[in-house]
C-alpha positions as CSV (number, residue, x, y, z in Angstrom):
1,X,0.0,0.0,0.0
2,X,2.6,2.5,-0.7
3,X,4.8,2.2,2.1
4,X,8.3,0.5,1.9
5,X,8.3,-3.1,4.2
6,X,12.2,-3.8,3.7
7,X,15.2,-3.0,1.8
8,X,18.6,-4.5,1.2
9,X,21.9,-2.4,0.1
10,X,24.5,-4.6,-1.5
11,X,28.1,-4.6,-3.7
12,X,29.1,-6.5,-6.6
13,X,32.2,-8.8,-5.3
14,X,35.2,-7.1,-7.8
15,X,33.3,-4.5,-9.3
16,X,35.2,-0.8,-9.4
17,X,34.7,2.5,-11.2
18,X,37.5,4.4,-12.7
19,X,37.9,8.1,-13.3
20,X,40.1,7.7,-17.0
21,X,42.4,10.4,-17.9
22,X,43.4,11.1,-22.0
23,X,44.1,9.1,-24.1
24,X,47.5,10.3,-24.8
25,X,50.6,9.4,-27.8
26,X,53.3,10.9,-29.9
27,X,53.3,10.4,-33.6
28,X,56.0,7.3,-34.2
29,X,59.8,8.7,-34.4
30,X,60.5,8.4,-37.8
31,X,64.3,6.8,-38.8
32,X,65.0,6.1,-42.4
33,X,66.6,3.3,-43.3
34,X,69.6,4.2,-45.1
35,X,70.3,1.5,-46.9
36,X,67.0,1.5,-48.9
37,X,66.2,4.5,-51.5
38,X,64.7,7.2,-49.7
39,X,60.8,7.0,-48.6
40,X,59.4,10.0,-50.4
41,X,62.4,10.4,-52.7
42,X,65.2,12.7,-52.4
43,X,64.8,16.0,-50.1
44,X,61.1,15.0,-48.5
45,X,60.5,15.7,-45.2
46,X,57.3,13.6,-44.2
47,X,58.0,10.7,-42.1
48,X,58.3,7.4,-43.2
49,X,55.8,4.9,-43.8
50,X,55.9,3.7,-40.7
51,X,55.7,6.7,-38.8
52,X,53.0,7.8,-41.0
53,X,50.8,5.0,-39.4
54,X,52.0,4.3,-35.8
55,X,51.7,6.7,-32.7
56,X,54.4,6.0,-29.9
57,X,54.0,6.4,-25.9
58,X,56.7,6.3,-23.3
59,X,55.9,5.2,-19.9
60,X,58.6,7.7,-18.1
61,X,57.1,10.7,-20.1
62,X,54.2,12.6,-18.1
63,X,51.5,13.4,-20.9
64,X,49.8,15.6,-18.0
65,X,50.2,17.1,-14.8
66,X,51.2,13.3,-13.2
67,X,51.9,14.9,-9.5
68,X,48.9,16.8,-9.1
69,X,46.6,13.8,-10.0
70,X,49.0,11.4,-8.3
71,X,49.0,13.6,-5.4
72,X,45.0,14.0,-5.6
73,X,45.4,17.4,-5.8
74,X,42.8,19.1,-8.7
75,X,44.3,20.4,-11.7
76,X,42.6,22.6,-14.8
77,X,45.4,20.7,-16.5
78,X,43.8,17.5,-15.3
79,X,40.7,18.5,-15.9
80,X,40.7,19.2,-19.7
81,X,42.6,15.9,-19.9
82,X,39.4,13.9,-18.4
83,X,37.7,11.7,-20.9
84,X,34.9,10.2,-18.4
85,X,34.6,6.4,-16.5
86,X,34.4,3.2,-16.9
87,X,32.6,0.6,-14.7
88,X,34.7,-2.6,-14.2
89,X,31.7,-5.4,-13.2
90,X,34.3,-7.5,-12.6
91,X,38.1,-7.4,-11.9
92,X,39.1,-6.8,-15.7
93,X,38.8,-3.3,-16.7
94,X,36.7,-2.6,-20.0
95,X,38.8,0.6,-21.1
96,X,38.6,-0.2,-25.0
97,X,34.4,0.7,-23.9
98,X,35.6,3.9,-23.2
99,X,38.7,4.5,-25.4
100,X,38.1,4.0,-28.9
101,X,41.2,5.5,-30.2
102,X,43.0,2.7,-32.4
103,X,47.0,2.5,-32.0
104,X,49.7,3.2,-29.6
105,X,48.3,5.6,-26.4
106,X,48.3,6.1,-22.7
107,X,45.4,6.3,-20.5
108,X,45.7,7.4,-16.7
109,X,43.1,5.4,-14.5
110,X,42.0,6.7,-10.4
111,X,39.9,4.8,-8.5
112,X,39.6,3.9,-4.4
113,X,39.2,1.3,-2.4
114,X,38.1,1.6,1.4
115,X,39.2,0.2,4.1
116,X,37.5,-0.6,8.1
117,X,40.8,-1.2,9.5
118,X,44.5,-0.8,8.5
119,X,45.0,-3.8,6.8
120,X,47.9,-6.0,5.2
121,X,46.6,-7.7,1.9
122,X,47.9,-8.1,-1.8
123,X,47.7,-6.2,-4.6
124,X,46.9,-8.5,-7.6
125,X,47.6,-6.8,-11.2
126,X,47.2,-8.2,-14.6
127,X,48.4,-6.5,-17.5
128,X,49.1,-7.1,-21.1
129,X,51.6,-3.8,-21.6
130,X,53.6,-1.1,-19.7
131,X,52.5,0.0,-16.7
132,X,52.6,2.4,-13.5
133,X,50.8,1.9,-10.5
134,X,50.3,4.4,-7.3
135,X,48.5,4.0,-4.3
136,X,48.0,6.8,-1.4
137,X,50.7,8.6,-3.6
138,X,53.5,6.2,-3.1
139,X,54.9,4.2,-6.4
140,X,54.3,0.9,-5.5
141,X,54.3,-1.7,-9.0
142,X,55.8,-1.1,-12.2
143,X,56.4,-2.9,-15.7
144,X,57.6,-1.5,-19.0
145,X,56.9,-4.8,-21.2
146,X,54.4,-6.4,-23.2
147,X,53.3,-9.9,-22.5
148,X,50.5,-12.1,-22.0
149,X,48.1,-11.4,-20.1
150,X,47.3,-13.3,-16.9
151,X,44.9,-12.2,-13.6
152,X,48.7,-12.5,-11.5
153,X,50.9,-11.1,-13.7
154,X,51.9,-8.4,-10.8
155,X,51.6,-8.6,-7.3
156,X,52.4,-6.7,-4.4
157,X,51.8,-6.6,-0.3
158,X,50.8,-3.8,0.8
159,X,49.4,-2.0,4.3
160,X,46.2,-0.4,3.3
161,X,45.3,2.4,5.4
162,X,42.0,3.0,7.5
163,X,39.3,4.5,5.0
164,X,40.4,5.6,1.3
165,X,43.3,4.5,-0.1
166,X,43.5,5.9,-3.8
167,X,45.2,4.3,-7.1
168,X,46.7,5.7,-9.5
169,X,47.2,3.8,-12.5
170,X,49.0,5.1,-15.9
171,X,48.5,2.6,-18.8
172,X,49.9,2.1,-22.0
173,X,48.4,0.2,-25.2
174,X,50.9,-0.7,-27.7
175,X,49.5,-4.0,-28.7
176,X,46.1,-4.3,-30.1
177,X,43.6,-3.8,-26.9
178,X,43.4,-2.7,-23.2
179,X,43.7,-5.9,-20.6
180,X,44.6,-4.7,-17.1
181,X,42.9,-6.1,-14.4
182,X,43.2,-5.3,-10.6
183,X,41.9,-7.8,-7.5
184,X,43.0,-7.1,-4.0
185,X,43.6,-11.0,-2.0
186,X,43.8,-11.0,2.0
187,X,47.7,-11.5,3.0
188,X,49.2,-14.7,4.1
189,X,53.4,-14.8,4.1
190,X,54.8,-15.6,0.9
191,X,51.5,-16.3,-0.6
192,X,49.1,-14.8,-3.2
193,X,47.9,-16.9,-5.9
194,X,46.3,-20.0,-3.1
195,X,45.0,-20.1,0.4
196,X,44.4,-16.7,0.1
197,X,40.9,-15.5,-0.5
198,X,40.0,-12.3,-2.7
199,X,38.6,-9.4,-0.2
200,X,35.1,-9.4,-1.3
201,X,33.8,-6.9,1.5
202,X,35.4,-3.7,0.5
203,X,34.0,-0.3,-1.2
204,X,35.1,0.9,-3.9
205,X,34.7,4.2,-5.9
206,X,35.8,7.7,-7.4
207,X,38.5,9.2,-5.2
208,X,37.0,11.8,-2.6
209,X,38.8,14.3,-4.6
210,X,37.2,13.8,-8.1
211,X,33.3,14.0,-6.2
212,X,33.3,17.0,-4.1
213,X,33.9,20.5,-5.2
């Protein structure tokens, strides 16, 4: 008859929502090979084929202001630079949804998870290309290589703080497609990847920073 009788709040187990950042590249250097004829013929100066066609992204080059958003700190730099989000239902993040740029580029990901308690767990990163990942400011997991991807490709323990504890993440696509995927597993010594179950209980969500005025 109108009035409510009962209601139930509830997550989805490994679901997070990213703020993305770009995306970013470089047109390809261009180096002629000298010991064919020249591309464009003598005197040219467009690029070579090769260059024409390919972009190029460097994971130690900052293609915006990487300390503010690192930091957390807002930035009309930043800000231009903000393409929108992505919801990740699960732990592998859908960025090609959100990015349909074809070729070589470099997305920047924040998110945050939350915490009841200071707590010791492990970071769980899988990733097809380069990578740089942040958390509460601090560098904490890094790659510059493509490979397969796996859901344990990275790991890292780490002591979560009480309450937020933000990620930074800046990604790079030089292969065909996007697959980076973040879990977070409760920390036993020296193990990650069994007898170690995924935290299911936690909140995740836009850093503080990128909701409030």
């Amino acid at each position: 008859d109108g009035e409510e009788v009962a209601s139930c709040t509830f997550g989805l187990a490994g679901a997070w929502l990213f703020t993305v950042y770009g995306p970013f590249c470089d047109q390809m250097r261009s180096v002629q090979d000298y010991t064919l004829p020249p591309c464009h013929g003598e005197g040219c100066n467009l690029p070579t084929l090769e260059a024409m066609v390919n972009n190029e992204v460097i994971l130690d080059k900052a293609y915006l202001d990487e300390d503010a958003l690192i930091a957390g700190r807002r930035s009309a730099e930043n800000e231009v630079c903000r393409a929108g989000f992505v919801n990740a239902y699960e732990d592998l993040i859908p960025l090609d949804d959100c990015i349909h740029m074809e070729g070589q580029l470099c997305c920047y990901l924040t998110t945050s998870v939350w915490f009841a308690e200071e707590t010791q767990a492990w970071l769980v990163i899988g990733h097809n290309d380069g990578y740089r990942l942040y958390v509460n400011g601090e560098p904490v997991l890094e790659k510059d290589e493509i490979r397969f991807w796996t859901p344990y490709n990275s790991v890292a323990r780490l002591m979560f703080r009480k309450g937020e504890n933000r990620i930074v993440i800046k990604a790079l696509k030089r292969t065909e497609r996007y697959l980076y995927s973040i879990g977070i597993r409760t920390s036993r010594p020296n193990r990650y990847h069994h007898a170690c179950p995924w935290h299911t209980d936690l909140v995740t969500g836009l850093p503080q920073t990128e909701v409030t005025p």
